[in-house]
N, C-alpha and C positions, 0 to 999 in steps of 0.2 A: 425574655426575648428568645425566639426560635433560635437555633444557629441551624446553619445548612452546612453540607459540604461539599467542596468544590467543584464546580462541574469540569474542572480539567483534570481531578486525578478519576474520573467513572471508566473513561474510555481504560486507562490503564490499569483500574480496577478487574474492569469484565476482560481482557485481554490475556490474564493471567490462567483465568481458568483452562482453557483450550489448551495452553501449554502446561499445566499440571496435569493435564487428563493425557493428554499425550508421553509423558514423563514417565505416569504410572504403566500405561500400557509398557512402553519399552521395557519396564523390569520386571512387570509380570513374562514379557517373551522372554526375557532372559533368565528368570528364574523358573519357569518352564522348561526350557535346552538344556539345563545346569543340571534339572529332574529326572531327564531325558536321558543325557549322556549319564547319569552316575546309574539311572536303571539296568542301560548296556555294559558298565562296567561290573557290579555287581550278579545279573544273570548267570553268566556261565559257572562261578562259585557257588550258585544254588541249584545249578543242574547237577554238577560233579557232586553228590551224594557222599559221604565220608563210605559207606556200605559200598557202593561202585568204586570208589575207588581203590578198595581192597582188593578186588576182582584178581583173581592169578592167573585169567586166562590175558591177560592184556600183560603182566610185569614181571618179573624173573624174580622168583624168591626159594630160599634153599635151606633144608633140612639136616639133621643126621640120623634118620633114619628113613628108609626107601619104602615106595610104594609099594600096596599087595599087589599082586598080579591080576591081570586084569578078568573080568567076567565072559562066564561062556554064554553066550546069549544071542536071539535070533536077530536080522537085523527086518524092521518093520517098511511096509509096502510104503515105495515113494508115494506122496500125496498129492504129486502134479510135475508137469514140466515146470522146468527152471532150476528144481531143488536139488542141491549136493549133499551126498553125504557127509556129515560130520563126526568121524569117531566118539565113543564115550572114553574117558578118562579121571585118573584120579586126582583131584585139585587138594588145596593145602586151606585149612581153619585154625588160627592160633589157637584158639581155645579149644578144639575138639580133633585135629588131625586130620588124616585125606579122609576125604567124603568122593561120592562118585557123581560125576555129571555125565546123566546118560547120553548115549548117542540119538543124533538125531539127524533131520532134514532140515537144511536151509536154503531160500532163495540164496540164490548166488549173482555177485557182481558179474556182469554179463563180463565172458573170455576169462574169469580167471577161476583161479582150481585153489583148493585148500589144501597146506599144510599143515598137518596136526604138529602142533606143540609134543613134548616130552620131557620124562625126568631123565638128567645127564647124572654119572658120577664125574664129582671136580673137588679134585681137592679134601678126599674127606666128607666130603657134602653130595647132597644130591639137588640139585638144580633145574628147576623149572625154565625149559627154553619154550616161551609161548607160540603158538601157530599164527599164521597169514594166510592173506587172500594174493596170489599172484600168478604171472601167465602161465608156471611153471611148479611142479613139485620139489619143494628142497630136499635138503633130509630131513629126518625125523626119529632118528636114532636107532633106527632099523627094525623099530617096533613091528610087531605083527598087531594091527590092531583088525585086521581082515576086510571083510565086505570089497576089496579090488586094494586095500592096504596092508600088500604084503612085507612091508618093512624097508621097499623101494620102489620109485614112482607110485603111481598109482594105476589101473587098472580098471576103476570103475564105468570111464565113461569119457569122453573127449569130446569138445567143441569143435563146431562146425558151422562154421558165421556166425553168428548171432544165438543158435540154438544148441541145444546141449544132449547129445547121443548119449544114450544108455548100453554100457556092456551087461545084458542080462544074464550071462553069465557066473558074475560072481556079485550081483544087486539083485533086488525085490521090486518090480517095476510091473504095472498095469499095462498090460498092451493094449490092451480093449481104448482106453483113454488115454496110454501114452504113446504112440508109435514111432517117435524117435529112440529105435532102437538097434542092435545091431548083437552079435555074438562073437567073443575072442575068448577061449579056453587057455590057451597059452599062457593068458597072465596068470593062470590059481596057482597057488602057493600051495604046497603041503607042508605047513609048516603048523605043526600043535603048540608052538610056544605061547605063553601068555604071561610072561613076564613082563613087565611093564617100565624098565628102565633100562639106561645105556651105561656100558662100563661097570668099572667094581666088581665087585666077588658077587657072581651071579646074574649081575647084568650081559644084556646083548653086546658080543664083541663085532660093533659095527662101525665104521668109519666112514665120513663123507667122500663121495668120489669128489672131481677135478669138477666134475658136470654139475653135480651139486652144489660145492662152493661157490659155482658159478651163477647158479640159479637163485642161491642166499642174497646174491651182490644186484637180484633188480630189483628195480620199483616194486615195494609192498603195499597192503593195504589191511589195516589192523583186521580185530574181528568188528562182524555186521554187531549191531545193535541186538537185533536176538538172538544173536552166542552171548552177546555179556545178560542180558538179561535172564536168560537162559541156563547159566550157572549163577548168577547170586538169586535164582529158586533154590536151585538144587542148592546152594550152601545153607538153606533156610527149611530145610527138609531134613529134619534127624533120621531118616528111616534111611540115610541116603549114605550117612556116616558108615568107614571101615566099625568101627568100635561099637554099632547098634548088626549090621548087616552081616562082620564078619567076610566081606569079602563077594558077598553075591547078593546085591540090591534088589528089590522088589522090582524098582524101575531102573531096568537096565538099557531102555531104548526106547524115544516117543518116535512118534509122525512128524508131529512139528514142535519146535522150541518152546519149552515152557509147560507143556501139556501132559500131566503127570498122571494123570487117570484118563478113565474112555478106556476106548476098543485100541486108541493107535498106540497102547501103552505094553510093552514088552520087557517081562521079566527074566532076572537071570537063569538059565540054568541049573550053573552051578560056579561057586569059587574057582579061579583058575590054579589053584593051588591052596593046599593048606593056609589058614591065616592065622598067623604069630602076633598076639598083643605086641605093641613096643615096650618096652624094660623102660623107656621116660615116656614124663608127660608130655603135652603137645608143645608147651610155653619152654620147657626143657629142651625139647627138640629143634626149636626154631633157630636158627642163625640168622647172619649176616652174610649175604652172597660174598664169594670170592671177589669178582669186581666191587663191591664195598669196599672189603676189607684191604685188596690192593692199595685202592685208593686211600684206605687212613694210613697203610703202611710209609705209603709215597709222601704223604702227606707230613709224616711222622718223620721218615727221613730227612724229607726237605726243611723243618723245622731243626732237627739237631744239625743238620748241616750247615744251617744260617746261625746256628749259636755256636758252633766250632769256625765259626768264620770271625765270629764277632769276637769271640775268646782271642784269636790270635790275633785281629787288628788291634786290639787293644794294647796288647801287651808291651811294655817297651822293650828295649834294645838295651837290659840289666846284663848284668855280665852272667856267665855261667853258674848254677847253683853248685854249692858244695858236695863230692861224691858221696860224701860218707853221709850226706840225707839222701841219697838217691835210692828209690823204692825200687827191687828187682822184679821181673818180669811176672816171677812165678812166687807171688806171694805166700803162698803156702808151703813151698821149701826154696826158705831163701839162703841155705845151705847151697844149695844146684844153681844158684844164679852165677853167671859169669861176674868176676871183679871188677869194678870200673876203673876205667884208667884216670888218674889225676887231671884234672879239669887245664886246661888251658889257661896261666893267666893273663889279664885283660891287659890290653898294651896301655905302654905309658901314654900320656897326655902328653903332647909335643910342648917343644918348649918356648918359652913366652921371655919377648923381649924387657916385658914389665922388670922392675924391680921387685922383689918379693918384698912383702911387709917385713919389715923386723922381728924378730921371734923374740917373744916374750922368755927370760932367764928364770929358770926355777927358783923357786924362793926358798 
């Protein structure tokens, strides 16, 4: 015999699907946005390159031994309106030492001027203080790095609305194709130094004015995208190293960021001074900035401080210890130590209404 099935459970047979299929789509959306958002989350962790973020032109890191002095070298013809000069300088490689990042031309954030970074002496250390983008020149530790950077303000060239005037004066500037230009003598520096750091035994004795401090305290703006890209070349360039070059780089100055041969590529001179190998290796040389070290100092104190804290809560309220264990000042002639005086004894126990127990008779 056939058996059939019921025609009242079809309708809620076929009823189910529509809401299964519906069901499904909702957590395919949702496991789509889940996708979505963890892709946003993850992105920026595989922008920031562990190599970029070495970069020493963006973080402050410090040595014990100072940079060579810097390269004599010509500075290369701007390659269009907009571009600022960017001094060359010598950046830090744990494994290999300062290398040179030549100078170059960059677009510039419309209205604002570059501060070049410099090595400080601090502490023993020499101290990478990185450069900014701001309305203003700060200091820069009085460096003479030239081209209108004579070790204060700058000289080069000044904004004017929107557009950016050339002092051909003391820059390399096309008139033919650039005519935002203008001429101020006054700013050249006669200054032959080419030392490359601030303070210590043979660094620049320069100190920030009131104006400068002032100037440090506005609104910054890190480096562009092709200053950082721009030195981790040049960190990827051995010809570029103190310890291959000796102090005077093949490419001591491009056109534009990054462009290490061609015509816009300008070599050194000459060494701005004899160059001395360092007496340690790089990995030997490297430290821990001062503001690190601060901070584990602080750190360090504020730890022993809270276990001298915790020592003393603890302690009870025993009576005085015995003189004659008392350790004297000066451990190593405890002849010269002053005598201590007899301890104070503990006061009686006041006295109790109780009856005492009966004491027990010797036997």
């Amino acid at each position: 015999m056939q058996s059939f099935r019921p025609i009242s459970a079809l309708p809620a047979s076929g009823a189910s699907a529509p809401g299964l299929r519906e069901n499904t789509m909702r957590v395919h959306r949702a496991v789509r946005f889940l996708a979505f958002a963890l892709l946003l989350l993850i992105t920026p962790a595989l922008v920031s390159s562990p190599s970029s973020a070495q970069i020493g032109i963006g973080i402050g890191i410090s040595v014990h031994i100072g940079p060579p002095a810097l390269p004599v070298y010509e500075q290369p013809i701007c390659p269009g309106p907009g571009y600022l000069w960017t001094p060359g300088y010598w950046s830090w490689n744990d494994d290999a030492g300062y290398y040179w990042v030549p100078g170059t031309w960059v677009v510039a954030p419309v209205g604002m001027l570059w501060t070049p970074g410099y090595w400080g002496w601090n502490n023993g250390l020499y101290v990478w203080n990185a450069g900014y983008w701001g309305p203003h020149i700060g200091f820069y530790g009085g460096i003479n790095y030239g081209f209108g950077y004579g070790g204060v303000g700058f000289g080069g060239g000044e904004w004017r609305g929107g557009a950016f005037f050339y002092n051909t004066a003391v820059t390399r500037v096309d008139t033919v194709h650039i005519t935002n230009v203008y001429v101020n003598r006054t700013v050249i520096v006669n200054n032959e130094s080419h030392v490359a750091f601030n303070g210590g035994e043979g660094g620049v004795a320069a100190r920030p004015t009131s104006q400068e401090e002032a100037y440090s305290r506005e609104p910054h703006q890190p480096p562009v995208a092709a200053q950082t890209e721009h030195e981790h070349a040049a960190s990827q360039n051995k010809a570029l190293f103190a310890s291959n070059n000796h102090g005077a780089p093949a490419v001591a100055a491009t056109a534009r960021p990054g462009e290490f041969s061609g015509h816009g590529v300008v070599g050194a001179k000459a060494a701005g001074a004899p160059y001395h190998p360092p007496a340690m290796s790089p990995k030997e040389a490297r430290a821990a900035s001062p503001a690190e070290s601060r901070g584990n100092e602080s750190r360090g104190n504020e730890s022993r401080g809270n276990e001298s804290r915790n020592n003393n809560n603890s302690r009870s309220p025993a009576p005085p210890a015995r003189t004659e264990n008392a350790r004297p000042q000066n451990e190593s002639h405890p002849e010269n130590a002053p005598k201590a005086k007899p301890a104070n004894q503990p006061k009686q126990p006041p006295k109790s209404n109780k009856k005492p127990p009966e004491e027990e008779k010797p036997r």
